[in-house]
C-alpha positions as CSV (number, residue, x, y, z in Angstrom):
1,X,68.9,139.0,141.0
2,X,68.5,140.4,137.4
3,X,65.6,139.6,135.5
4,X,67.1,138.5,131.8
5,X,66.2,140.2,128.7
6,X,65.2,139.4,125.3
7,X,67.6,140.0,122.3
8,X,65.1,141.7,119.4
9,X,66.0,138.9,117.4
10,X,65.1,136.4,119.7
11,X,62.2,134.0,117.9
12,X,59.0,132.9,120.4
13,X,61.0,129.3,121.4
14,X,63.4,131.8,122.9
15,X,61.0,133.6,124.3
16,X,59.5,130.5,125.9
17,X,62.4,129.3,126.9
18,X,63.8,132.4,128.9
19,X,60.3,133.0,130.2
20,X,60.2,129.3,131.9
21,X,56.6,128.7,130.0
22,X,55.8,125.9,127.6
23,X,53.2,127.9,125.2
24,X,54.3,130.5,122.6
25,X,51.9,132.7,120.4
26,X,51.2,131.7,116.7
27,X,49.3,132.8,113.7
28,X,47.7,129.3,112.2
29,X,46.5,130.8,108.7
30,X,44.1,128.2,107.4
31,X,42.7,128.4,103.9
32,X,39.1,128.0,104.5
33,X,36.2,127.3,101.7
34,X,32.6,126.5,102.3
35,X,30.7,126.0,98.9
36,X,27.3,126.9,101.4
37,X,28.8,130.4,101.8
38,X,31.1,131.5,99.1
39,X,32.2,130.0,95.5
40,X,35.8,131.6,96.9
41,X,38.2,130.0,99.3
42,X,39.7,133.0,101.8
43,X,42.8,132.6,104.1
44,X,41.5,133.6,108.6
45,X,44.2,133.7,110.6
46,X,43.7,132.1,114.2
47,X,45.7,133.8,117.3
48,X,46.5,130.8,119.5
49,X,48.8,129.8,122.7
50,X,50.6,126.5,122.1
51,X,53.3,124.5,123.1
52,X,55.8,124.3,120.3
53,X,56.1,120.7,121.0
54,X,52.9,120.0,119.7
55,X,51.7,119.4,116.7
56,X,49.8,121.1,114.0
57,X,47.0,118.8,114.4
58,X,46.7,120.1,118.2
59,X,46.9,123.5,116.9
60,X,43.6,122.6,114.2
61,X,42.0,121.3,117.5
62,X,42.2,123.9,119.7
63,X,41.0,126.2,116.6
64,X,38.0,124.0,116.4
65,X,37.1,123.2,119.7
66,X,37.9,126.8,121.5
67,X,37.6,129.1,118.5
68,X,35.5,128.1,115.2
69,X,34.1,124.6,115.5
70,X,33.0,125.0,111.5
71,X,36.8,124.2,110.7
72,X,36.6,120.8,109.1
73,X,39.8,118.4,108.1
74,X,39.9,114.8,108.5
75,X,41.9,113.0,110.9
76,X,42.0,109.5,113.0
77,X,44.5,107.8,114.6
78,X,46.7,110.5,115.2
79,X,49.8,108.8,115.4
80,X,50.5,108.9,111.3
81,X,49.2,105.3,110.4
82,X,45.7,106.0,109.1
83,X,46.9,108.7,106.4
84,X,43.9,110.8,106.9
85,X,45.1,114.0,108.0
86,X,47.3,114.6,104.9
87,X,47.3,118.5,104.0
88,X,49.8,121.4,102.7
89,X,51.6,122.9,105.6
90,X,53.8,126.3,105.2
91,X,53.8,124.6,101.1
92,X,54.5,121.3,101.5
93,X,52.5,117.9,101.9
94,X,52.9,116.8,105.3
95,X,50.5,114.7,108.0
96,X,49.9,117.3,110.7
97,X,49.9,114.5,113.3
98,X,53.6,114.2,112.3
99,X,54.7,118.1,112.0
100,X,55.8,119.9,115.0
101,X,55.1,123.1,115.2
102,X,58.3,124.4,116.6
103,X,59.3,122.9,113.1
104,X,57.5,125.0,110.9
105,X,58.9,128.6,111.7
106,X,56.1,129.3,114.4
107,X,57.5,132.9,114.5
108,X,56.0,133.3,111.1
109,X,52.5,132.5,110.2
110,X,51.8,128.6,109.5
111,X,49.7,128.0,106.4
112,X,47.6,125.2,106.4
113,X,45.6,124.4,103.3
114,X,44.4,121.3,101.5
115,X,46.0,119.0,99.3
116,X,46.6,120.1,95.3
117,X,44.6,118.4,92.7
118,X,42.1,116.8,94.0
119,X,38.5,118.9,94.3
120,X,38.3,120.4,97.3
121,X,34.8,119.5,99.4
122,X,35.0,121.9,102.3
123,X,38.2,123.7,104.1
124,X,40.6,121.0,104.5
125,X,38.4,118.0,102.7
126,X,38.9,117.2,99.4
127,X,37.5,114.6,97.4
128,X,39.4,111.4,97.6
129,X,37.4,109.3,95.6
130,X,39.2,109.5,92.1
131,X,42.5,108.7,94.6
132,X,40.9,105.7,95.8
133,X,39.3,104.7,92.1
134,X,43.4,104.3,90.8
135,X,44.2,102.7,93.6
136,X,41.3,99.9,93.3
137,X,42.1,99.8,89.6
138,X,45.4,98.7,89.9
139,X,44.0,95.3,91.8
140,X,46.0,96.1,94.7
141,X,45.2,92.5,96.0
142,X,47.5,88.9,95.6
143,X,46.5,87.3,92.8
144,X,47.2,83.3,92.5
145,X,45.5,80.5,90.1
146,X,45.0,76.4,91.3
147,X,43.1,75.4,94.4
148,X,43.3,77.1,97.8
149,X,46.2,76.1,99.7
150,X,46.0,74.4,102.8
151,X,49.0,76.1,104.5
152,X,50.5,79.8,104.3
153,X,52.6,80.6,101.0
154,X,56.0,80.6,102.2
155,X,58.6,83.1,100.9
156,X,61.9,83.7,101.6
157,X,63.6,87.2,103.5
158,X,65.2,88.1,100.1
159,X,61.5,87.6,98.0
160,X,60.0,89.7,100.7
161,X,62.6,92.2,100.7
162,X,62.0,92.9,96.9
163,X,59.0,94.5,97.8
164,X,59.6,95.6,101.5
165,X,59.4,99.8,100.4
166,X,56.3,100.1,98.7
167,X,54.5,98.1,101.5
168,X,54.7,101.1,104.1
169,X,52.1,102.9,101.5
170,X,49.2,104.5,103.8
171,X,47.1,105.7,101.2
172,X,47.6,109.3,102.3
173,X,47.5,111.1,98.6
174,X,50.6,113.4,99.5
175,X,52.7,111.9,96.9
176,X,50.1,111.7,94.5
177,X,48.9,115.5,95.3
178,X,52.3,116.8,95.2
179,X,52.9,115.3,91.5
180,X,52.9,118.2,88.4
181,X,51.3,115.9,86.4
182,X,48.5,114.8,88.6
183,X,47.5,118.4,89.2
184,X,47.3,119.4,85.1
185,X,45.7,115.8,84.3
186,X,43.7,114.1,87.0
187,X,43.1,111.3,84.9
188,X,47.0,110.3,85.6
189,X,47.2,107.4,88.0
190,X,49.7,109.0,90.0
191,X,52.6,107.8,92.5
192,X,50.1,106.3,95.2
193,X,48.2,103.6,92.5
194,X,51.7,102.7,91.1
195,X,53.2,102.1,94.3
196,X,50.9,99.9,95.2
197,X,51.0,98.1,91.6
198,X,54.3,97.4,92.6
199,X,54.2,96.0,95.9
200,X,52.2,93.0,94.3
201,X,54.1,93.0,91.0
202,X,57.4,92.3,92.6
203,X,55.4,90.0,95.4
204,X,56.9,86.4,94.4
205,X,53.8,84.7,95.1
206,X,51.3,86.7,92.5
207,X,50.7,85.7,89.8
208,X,48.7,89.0,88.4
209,X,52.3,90.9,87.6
210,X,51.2,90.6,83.3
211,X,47.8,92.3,83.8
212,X,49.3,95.4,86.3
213,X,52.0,96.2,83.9
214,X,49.2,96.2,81.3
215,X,47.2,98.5,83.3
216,X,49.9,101.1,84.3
217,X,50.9,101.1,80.3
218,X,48.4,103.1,79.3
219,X,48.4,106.8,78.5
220,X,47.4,107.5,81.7
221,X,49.7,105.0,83.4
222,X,53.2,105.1,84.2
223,X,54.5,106.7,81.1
224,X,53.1,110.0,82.1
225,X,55.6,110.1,85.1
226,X,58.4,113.3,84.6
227,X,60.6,112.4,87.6
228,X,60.1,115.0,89.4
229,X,61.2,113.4,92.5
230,X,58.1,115.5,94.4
231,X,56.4,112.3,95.3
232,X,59.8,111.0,97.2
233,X,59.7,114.1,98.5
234,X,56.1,114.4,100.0
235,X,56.3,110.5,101.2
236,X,55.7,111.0,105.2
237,X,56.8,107.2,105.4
238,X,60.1,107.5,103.8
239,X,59.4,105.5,100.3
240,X,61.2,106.0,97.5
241,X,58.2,106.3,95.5
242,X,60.6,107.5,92.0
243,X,62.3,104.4,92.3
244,X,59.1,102.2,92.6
245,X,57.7,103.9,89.9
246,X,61.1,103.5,87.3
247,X,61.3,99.8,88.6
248,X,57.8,99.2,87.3
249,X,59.0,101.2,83.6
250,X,61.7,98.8,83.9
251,X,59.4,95.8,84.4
252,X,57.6,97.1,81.2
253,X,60.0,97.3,78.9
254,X,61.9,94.1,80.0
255,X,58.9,91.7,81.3
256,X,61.4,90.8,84.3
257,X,59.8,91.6,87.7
């Protein structure tokens, strides 16, 4: 029985797959900064053996726990609900719990760096806190005047489907970190604050709609948007964050929501 052979062109899924084995060689080239050791941030590349099935998170992991356990990014839940592990893969914003590997070109190296705009705190951290500060200035909270009610606030399917998008937000930062404008002005309140303006401005039973819209008019607010279409782009939950952000200009102009 012949033993088969390996086109030169073949990539290393082929090679896996020929060779009956579930792990194939990659290059994970992290961007790594460490403010205790250098004022410059430096790309190390990390030889590993993974199964292209996996995920770019499991490759971070087997970095840290087999190779270099100073390699530092935030994750949690794993399963892309908690939005922490939000970072620039081969380029793009992605969640690295959600990205296979064998669907980033794992015959090439896979960058990983953190996300744009936001000051980085170590390797993969940056600091969120100017994220979270738009977010909490936008009240992202329902709003109502009068005495508490003494049974649930009913709406109908159609009411709720007004706003169903923008309620998927997770508060991940790779819409608002892959928006042009953030990254020249951080004082921008980006995609992630104005989708979140809008899930309670078009929620029929708030009553806070005025005081958003007079928020997000500001020269920081949603005026500064370009449509760019990035933050669409970068959404790992599908929203369509451009939208969102045009029906809230729309709101501002007309005073209909």
């Amino acid at each position: 029985m012949s033993t088969p052979t390996l086109d030169k062109h073949s990539s290393a899924l082929d090679a896996a797959e020929v060779t009956g084995t579930h792990l194939i060689a990659i290059t994970l080239r992290v961007r790594r900064f460490n403010p205790e050791v250098s004022a410059e941030a430096e790309w190390v590349d990390y030889q590993i053996q993974v199964d292209p099935k996996e995920r770019v998170l499991d490759a971070l992991h087997k970095v840290k726990w087999e190779i270099d356990g100073s390699l530092t990014f935030r994750r949690s839940c794993a399963h892309g609900v908690c939005g922490s592990d939000a970072m620039r893969i081969n380029g793009k914003n992605r969640l690295a719990c959600k990205t296979l590997i064998k669907d980033v070109s794992p015959e090439k190296p896979i960058t990983v760096e953190a996300i744009k705009g936001m000051t980085v705190l170590k390797d993969l951290v940056v600091d969120m806190d100017p994220f979270f500060q738009a977010y909490r200035d936008v009240m992202p909270f329902l709003i109502t005047t009068g005495n508490e009610p003494t049974r649930e606030r009913l709406q109908s399917a159609a009411d709720r489907e007004r706003f169903d998008d923008t309620t998927k937000c997770i508060l991940c930062a790779a819409c608002t970190s892959s928006c042009p404008v953030f990254w020249n002005d951080g004082q921008y309140f980006g995609p992630a604050a104005i989708v979140n303006a809008h899930r309670f401005i078009f929620d029929s039973r708030d009553e806070g709609g005025e005081q958003r819209l007079e928020i997000l008019n500001d020269k920081d607010g949603v005026w500064r948007c370009r449509t760019t279409f990035n933050c669409t782009d970068a959404c790992p939950r599908g929203i369509e964050v451009t939208k969102a952000i045009q029906e809230v200009k729309r709101a501002l102009i007309t005073r209909r929501f």
